[in-house]
C-alpha positions in Angstrom: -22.9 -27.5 -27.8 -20.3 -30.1 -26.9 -17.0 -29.9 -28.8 -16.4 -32.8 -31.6 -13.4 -35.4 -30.7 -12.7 -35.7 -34.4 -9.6 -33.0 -35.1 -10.2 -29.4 -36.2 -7.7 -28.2 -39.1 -7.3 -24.2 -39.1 -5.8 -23.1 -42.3 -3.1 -20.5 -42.1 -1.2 -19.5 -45.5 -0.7 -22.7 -47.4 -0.4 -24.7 -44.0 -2.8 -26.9 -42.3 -2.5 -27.5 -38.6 -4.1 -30.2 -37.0 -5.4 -29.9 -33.7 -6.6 -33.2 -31.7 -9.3 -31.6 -29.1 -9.4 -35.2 -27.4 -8.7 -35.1 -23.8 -5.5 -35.8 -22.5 -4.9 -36.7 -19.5 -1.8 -38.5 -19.5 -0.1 -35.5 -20.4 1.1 -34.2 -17.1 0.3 -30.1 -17.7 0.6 -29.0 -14.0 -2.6 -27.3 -12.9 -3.2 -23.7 -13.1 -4.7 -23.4 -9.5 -4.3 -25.0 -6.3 -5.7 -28.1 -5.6 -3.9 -29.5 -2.6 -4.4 -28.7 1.0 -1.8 -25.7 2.2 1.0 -27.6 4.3 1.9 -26.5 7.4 5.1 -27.9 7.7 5.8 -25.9 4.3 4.9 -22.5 6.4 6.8 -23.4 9.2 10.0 -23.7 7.5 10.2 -20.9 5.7 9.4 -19.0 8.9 12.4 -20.9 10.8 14.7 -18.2 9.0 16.5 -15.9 11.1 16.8 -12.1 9.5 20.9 -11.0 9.4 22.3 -7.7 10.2 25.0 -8.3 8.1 22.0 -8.7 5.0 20.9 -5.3 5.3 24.1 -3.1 6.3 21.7 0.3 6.7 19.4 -1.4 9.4 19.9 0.4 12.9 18.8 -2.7 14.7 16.9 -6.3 14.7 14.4 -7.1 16.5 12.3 -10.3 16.6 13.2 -10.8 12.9 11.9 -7.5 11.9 14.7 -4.7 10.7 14.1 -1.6 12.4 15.9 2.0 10.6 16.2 4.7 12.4 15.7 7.5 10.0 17.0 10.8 11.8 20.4 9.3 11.4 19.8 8.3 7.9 19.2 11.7 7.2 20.9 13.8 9.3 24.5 11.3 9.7 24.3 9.8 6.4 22.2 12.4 4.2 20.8 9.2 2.4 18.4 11.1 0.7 20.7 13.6 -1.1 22.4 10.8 -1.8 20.9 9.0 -4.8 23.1 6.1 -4.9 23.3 6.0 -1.3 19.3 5.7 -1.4 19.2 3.2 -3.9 21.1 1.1 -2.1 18.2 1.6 1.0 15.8 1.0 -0.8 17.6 -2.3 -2.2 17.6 -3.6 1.3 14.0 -2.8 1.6 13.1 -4.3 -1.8 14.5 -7.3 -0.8 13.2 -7.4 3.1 9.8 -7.2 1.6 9.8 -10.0 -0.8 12.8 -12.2 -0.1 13.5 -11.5 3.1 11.2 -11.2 6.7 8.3 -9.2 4.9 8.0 -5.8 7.4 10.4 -3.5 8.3 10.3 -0.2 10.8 11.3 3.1 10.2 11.4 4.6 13.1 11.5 8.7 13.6 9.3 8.6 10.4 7.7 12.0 11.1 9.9 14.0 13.7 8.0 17.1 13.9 5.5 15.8 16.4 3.3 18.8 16.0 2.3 17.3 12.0 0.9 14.3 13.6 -1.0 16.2 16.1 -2.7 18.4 13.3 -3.3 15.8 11.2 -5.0 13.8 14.6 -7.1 17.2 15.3 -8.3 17.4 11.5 -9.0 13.6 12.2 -11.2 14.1 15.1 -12.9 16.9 13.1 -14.1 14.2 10.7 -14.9 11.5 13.2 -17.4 14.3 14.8 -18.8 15.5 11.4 -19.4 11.9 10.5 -21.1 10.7 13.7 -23.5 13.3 13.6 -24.7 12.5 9.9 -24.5 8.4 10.6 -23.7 5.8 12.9 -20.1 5.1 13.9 -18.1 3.3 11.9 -16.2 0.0 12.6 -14.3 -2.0 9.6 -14.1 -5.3 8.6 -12.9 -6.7 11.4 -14.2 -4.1 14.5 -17.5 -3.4 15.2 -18.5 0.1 15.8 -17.8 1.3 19.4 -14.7 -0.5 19.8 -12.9 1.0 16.8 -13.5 4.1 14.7 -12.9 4.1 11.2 -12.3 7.4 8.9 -12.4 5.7 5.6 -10.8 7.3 2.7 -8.9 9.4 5.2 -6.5 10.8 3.0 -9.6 12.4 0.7 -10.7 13.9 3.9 -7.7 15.1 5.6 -7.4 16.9 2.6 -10.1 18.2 2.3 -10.8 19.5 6.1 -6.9 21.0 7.1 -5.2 21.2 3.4 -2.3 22.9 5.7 -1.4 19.8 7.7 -2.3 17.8 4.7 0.6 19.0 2.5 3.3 18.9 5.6 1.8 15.0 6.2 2.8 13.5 2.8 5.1 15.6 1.9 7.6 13.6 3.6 10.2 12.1 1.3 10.6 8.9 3.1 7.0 8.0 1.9 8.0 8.0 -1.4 10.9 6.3 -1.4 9.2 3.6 0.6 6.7 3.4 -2.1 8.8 3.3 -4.9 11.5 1.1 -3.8 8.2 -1.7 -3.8 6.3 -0.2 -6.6 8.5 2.0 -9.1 7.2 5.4 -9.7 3.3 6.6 -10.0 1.8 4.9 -7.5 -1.2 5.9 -5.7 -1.4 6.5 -2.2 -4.8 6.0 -0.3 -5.5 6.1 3.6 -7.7 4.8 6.4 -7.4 6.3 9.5 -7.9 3.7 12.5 -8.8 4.3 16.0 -8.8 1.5 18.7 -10.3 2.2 21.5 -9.9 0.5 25.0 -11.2 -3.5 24.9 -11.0 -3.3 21.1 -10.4 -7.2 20.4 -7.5 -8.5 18.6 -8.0 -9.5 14.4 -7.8 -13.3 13.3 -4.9 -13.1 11.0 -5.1 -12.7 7.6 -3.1 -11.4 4.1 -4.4 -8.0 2.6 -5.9 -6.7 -0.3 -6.4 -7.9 -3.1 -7.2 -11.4 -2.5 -7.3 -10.9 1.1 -10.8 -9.5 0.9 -11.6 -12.1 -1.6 -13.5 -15.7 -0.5 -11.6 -19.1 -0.4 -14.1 -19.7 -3.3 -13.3 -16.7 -5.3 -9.4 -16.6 -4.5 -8.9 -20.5 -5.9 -10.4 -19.8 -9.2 -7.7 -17.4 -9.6 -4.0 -18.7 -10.8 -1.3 -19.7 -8.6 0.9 -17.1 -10.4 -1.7 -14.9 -10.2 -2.1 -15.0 -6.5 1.6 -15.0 -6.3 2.2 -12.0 -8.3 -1.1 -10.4 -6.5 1.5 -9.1 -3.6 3.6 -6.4 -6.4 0.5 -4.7 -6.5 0.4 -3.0 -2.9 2.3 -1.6 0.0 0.9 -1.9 3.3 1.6 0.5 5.8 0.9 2.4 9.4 1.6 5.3 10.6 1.6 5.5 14.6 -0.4 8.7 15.5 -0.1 7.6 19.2 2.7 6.1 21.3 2.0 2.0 20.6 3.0 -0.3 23.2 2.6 -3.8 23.9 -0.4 -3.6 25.9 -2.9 -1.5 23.2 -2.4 -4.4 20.5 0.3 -3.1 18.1 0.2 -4.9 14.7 1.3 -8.6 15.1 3.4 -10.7 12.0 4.4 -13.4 11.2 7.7 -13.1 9.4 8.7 -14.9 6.0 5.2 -15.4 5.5 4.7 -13.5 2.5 6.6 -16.3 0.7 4.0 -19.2 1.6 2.2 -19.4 -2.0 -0.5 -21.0 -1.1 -1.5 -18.5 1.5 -4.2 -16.9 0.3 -5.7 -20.3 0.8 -4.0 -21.2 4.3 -5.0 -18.1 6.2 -8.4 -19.1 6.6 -7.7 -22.5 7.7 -7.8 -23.2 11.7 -4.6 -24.8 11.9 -2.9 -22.1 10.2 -4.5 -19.2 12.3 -3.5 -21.8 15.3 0.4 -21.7 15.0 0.0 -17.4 13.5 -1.1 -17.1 17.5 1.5 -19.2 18.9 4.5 -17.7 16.5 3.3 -14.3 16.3 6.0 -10.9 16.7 5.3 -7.7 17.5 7.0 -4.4 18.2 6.1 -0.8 20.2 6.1 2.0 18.2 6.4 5.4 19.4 4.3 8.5 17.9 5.9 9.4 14.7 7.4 5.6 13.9 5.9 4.3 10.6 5.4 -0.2 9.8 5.7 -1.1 6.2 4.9 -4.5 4.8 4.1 -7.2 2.0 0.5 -7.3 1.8 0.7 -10.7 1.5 2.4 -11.5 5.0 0.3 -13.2 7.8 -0.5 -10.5 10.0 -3.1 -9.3 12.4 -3.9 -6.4 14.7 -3.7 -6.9 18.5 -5.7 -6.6 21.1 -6.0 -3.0 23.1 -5.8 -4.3 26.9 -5.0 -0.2 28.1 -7.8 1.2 30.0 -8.3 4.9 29.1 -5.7 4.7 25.9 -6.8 4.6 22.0 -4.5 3.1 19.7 -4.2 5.1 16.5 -2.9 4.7 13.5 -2.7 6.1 10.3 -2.9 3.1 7.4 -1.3 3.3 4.1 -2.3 1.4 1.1 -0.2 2.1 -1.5 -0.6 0.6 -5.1 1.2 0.1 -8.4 0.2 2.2 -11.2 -1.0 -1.0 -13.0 -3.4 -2.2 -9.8 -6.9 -0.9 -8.7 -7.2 0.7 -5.1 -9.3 0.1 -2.9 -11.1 3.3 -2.4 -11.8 5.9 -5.4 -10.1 9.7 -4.9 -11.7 12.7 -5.6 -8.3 14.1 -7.1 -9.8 17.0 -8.6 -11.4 18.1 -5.2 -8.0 17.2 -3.5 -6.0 19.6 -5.9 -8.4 22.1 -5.5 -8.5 22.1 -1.7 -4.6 22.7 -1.5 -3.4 24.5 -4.5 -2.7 27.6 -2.4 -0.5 25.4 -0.3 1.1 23.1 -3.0 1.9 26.5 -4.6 3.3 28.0 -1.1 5.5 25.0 -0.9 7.0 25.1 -4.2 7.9 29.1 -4.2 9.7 28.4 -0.9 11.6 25.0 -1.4 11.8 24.5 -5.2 11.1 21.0 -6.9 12.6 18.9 -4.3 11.8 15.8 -2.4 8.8 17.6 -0.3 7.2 18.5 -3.9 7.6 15.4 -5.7 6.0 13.0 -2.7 3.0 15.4 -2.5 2.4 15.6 -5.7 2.4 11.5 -6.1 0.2 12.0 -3.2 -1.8 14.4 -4.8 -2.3 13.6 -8.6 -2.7 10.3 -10.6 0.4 9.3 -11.5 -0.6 7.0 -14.4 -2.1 8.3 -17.2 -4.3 5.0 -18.7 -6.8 4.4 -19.5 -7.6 7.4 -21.9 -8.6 8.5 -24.9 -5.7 7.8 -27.7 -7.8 9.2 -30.3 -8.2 12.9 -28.8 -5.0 12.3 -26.1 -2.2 11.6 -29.0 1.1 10.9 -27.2 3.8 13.5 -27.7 6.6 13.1 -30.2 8.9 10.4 -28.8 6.6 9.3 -26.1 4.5 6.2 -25.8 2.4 7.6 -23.1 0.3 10.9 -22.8 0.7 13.3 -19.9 -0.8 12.3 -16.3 -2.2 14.6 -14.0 1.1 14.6 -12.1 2.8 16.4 -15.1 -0.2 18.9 -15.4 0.5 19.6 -11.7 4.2 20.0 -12.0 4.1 21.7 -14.9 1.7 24.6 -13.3 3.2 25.0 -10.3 6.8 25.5 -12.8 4.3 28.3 -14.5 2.9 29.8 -11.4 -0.6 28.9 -12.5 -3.2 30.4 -10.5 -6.2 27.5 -8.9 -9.0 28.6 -11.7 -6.2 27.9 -14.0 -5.1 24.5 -13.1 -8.4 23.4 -12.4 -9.2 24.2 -16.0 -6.6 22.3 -17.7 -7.3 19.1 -15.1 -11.3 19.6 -16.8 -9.6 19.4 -20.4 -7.4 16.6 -19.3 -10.6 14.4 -17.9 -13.1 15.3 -20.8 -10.2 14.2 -23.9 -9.6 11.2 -21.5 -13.5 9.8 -21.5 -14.6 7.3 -23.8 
């Protein structure tokens, strides 16, 4: 049924609007998507910038655009993190690096205790054997099997298999404020663990998730503001779980990228992925160091040329409480597996930084969608309580695991449809 060119009235009150359905082209509304090739030249001069020291005055260093912070003297020199204003003006800088300004930053000395990352590798291999001998090894989307091994949903797992290394893992307050100096509070952390092994061949670059696992089809029927906005829904990161130098293929970027709107379309596109591999930067990492990012920044893994040396890594996809993830948490399992230590924790260091990034680890965060009829918000409060206040509030009342687990059962049932 085609529409009729004649105009429609709709009556509203004692008012008649008239409404011409006539085509007109003349009228100059801008287009809602992209319909012009991606420019180069448009790329290449926002990449010409050149990141400042005297921008971010809490970077330790620069190097090849990319600020680099040296945590242990955050902490230890500066005590940023029992410094709230001192923090908030770190995680200013970082705001701003990651959308205004080169896109990725380092924080180096990310995990110091050494020995966390080598529990968390031995529960890692634990799950890499269980795995192989109930299916074929498994690549990702860019490795085939054999030359990388893939623990998807790693952070489930880990979990699951060594709930002691688990809660010393992301525990660690500079996670959060990473997180929520991109994302604001009750975000959702999930993981992939990534091993490269020797002759494991270098990605074509590319932007992340969301649209960065969509088709050029499917990603230009979407809104330029859309695909713009797209990048405020994750945080891309990597732990280094080995030593990463030049030569096993650390993460390459193109900084200022992130700002190139049309490059969810321009990725793809031979001339872009051309000057990515002439313009590329990338830097070693040492065991411990952490890489953060916009998802939406031109970036690739390299090449491992090391004989007898796997490159492992850790990844971190982080997103806002008003995005979907990627992978689906078990969060009832996860709580279950490490109440004893979640409850350990709390008796010996209180509600402090430790507690609160588990537990955003841990629990959902966001409490939608629900069930307003049976899940009434409180007096005062637009919102009804998430599973991260059910876990709070039980490790404030000593709750034993049947008892938590009980009221996270009550909390999912009056939340169903």
């Amino acid at each position: 049924m085609g529409l009729s060119p004649e105009p429609v009235q709709l009556r509203s009150s004692n008012r008649v609007h008239d409404f011409d359905l006539t085509p007109h082209p003349a009228a100059g509304l801008p287009s809602r998507i992209f319909t012009s090739t991606p420019c180069l030249d448009s790329l290449k001069k926002l990449c010409s910038q050149t990141t400042s020291q005297a921008t971010y005055p809490l970077v330790s260093s620069i190097i090849h655009n990319v600020p680099v912070y040296y945590l242990p003297d955050l902490s230890s020199v500066h005590h940023v993190l029992s410094n709230p204003k001192l923090l908030s003006n770190l995680q200013d800088e970082w705001h701003h690096i990651l959308l205004s300004g080169p896109g990725v930053l380092v924080l180096k000395g990310m995990f110091t205790d050494c020995s966390v990352i080598s529990s968390t590798n031995d529960a890692f291999e634990q799950i890499v054997a269980r795995e192989r001998a109930t299916s074929e090894d498994k690549g990702d989307h860019f490795g085939t099997a054999g030359t990388n091994t893939r623990i998807w949903n790693s952070l489930q797992k880990h979990c699951i298999a060594d709930p002691e290394s688990f809660v010393q893992y992301y525990s660690n307050p500079w996670l959060a404020a990473i997180c929520e100096a991109w994302l604001g509070p009750a975000f959702r952390v999930t993981a992939q663990a990534n091993i490269v092994h020797p002759g494991g061949k270098a990605q074509t670059s590319h932007r992340d998730y969301h649209l960065g696992f969509q088709s050029a089809e499917v990603t230009n029927r979407f809104p330029k503001a859309i695909q713009v906005a797209s990048q405020f829904l994750t945080l891309q990161g990597a732990v280094a779980h080995s030593n990463m130098p030049a030569a096993s293929g650390p993460t390459r970027f193109l900084p200022f990228s992130q700002m190139f709107e049309e490059g969810f379309l321009a990725y793809r596109l031979p001339e872009f992925q051309n000057w990515f591999e002439q313009r590329w930067v990338a830097l070693d990492l040492e065991i411990g160091d952490a890489v953060f990012f916009n998802p939406a920044l031109f970036h690739a893994a390299g090449e491992n040329k090391m004989a007898d040396f796997d490159r492992k890594a850790n990844l971190l996809q982080i997103s806002s409480a008003f995005g979907k993830t990627m992978e689906n948490l078990d969060t009832f399992n996860m709580i279950s597996a490490c109440w004893e230590e979640l409850i350990k924790k709390f008796e010996s260091e209180g509600q402090g930084e430790g507690i609160e990034c588990l537990v955003k680890a841990l629990a959902e965060g966001y409490p939608f969608p629900t069930n307003l009829d049976r899940r009434v918000p409180g007096p005062g409060g637009m919102a009804p309580s998430s599973e991260q206040d059910l876990v709070k509030h039980g490790l404030h009342e000593h709750w034993a695991k049947e008892h938590i687990l009980e009221e996270l059962r009550i909390l999912r049932m009056e939340s169903a449809a």
